[in-house]
C-alpha positions in Angstrom: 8.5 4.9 7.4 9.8 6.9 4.7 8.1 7.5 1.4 10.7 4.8 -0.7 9.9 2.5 2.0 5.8 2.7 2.4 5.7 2.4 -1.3 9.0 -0.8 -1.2 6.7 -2.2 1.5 3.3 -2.4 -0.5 5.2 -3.8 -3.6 6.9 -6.7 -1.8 4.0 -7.7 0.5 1.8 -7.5 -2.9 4.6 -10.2 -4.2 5.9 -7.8 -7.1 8.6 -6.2 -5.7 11.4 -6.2 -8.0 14.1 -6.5 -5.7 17.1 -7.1 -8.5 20.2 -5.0 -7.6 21.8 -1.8 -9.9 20.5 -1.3 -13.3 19.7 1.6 -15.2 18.2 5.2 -13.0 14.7 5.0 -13.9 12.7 8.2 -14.5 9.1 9.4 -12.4 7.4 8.3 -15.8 7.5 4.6 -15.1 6.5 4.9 -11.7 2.9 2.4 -12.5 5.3 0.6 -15.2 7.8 -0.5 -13.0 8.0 -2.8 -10.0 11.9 -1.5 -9.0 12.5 -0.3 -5.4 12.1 3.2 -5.1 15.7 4.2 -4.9 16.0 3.5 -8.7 14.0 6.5 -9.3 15.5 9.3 -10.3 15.1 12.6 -8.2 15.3 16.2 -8.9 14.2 19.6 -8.0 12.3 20.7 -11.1 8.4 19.7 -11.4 7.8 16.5 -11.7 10.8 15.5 -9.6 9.1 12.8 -7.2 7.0 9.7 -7.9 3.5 10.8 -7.7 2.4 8.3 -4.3 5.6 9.3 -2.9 5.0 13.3 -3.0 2.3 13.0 -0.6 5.2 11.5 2.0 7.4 13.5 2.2 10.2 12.7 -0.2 13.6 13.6 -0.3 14.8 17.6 -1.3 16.9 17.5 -3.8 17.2 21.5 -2.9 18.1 20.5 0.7 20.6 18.2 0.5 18.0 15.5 0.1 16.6 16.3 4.1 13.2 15.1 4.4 11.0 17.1 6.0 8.2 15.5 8.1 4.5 15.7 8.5 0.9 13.6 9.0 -1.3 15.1 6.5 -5.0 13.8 5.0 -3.7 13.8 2.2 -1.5 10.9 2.9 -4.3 8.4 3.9 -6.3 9.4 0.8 -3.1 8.1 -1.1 -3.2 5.0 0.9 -6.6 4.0 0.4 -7.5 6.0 -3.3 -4.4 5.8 -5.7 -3.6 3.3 -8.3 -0.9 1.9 -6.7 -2.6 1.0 -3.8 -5.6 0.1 -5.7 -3.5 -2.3 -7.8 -1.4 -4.4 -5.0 -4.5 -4.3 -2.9 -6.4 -6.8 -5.5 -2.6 -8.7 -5.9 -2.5 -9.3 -2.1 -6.0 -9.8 -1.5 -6.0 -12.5 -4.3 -3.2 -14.3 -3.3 -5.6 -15.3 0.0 -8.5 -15.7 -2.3 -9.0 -19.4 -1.6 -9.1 -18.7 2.7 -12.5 -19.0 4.4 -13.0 -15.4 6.4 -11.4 -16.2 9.3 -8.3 -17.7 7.7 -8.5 -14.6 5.6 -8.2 -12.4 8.6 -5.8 -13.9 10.2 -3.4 -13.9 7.1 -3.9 -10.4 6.0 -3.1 -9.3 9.1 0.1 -11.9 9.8 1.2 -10.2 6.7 0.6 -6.8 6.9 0.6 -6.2 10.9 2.5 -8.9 11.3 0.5 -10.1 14.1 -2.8 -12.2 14.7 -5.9 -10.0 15.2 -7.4 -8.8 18.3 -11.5 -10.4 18.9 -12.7 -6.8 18.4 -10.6 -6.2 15.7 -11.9 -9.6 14.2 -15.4 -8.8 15.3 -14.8 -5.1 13.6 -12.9 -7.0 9.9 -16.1 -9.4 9.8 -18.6 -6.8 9.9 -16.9 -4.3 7.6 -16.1 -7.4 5.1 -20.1 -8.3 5.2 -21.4 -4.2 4.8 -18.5 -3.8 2.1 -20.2 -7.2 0.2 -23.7 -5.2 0.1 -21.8 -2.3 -1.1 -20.7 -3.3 -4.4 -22.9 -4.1 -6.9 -23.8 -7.5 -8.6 -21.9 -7.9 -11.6 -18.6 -7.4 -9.5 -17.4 -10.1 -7.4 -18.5 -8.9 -4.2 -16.5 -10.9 -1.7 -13.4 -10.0 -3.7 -13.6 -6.3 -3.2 -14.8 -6.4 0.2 -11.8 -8.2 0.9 -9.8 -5.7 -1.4 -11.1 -2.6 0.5 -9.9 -4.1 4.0 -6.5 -4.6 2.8 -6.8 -0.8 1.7 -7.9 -0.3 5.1 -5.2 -2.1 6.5 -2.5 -0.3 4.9 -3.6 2.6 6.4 -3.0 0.9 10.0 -0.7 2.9 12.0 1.0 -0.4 12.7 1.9 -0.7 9.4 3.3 2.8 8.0 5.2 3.0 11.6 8.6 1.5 12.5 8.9 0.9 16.1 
């Protein structure tokens, strides 16, 4: 997907997309303040020119008649699993399923990010990274919560999900 979209995509699945239609060009400033789809952001060629998660993504040139070049860099699943953006809808999304047992769980974070049902390996694979993750954080955190916060994260990062087909 492109970079407006990845970023569109998070938002609405985290259930704060703004979706409202024209308005005022916002600038790269508001980027964490601001729920608006990414088109509403203004671009430009001087420093600064892109919202920050989107950089990584390669954004549109304003230099090159807004062409996109195209890559698959680290870089670009550090963003997806480290940056406050991510960080942020993860916990929304996550907590909107808070109530599920850890099957249930499964199955919806994946309905709604994959947009299919889990594989029994993949289930098998979720249920033991969910349990190591609770050891992982400690005691004064809700445990389960993150767990289920850093497989979202993970999720994200699913090729299923940052690639239209």
């Amino acid at each position: 997907m492109e970079a407006e979209a990845i970023r569109d995509s998070i938002l609405h699945l985290a259930g704060v997309l703004d979706q409202r239609m024209g308005g005022q060009e916002l600038e790269v400033d508001q980027e964490m303040k601001s729920n608006r789809r990414s088109l509403y952001f203004s671009v430009h060629p001087e420093g600064g020119g892109h919202l920050q998660f989107l950089s990584v993504f390669d954004p549109p040139d304003p230099c090159e008649c807004y062409r996109r070049g195209e890559s698959i860099v680290p870089q670009q699943a550090l963003a997806l699993t480290n940056s406050e953006l991510l960080l942020k809808n993860a916990r929304a999304l996550a907590g909107q399923f808070d109530s599920l047992g850890e099957e249930d769980f499964l199955t919806a974070v994946f309905e709604t990010i994959l947009t299919r049902l889990p594989t029994a390996d993949e289930r098998a694979a979720c249920i033991a990274f969910l349990r190591k993750q609770e050891q992982v954080y400690p005691r004064d955190v809700p445990a389960r919560h993150r767990a289920r916060e850093s497989l979202v994260r993970a999720l994200f990062n699913h090729d299923e999900f940052l690639t239209v087909r």
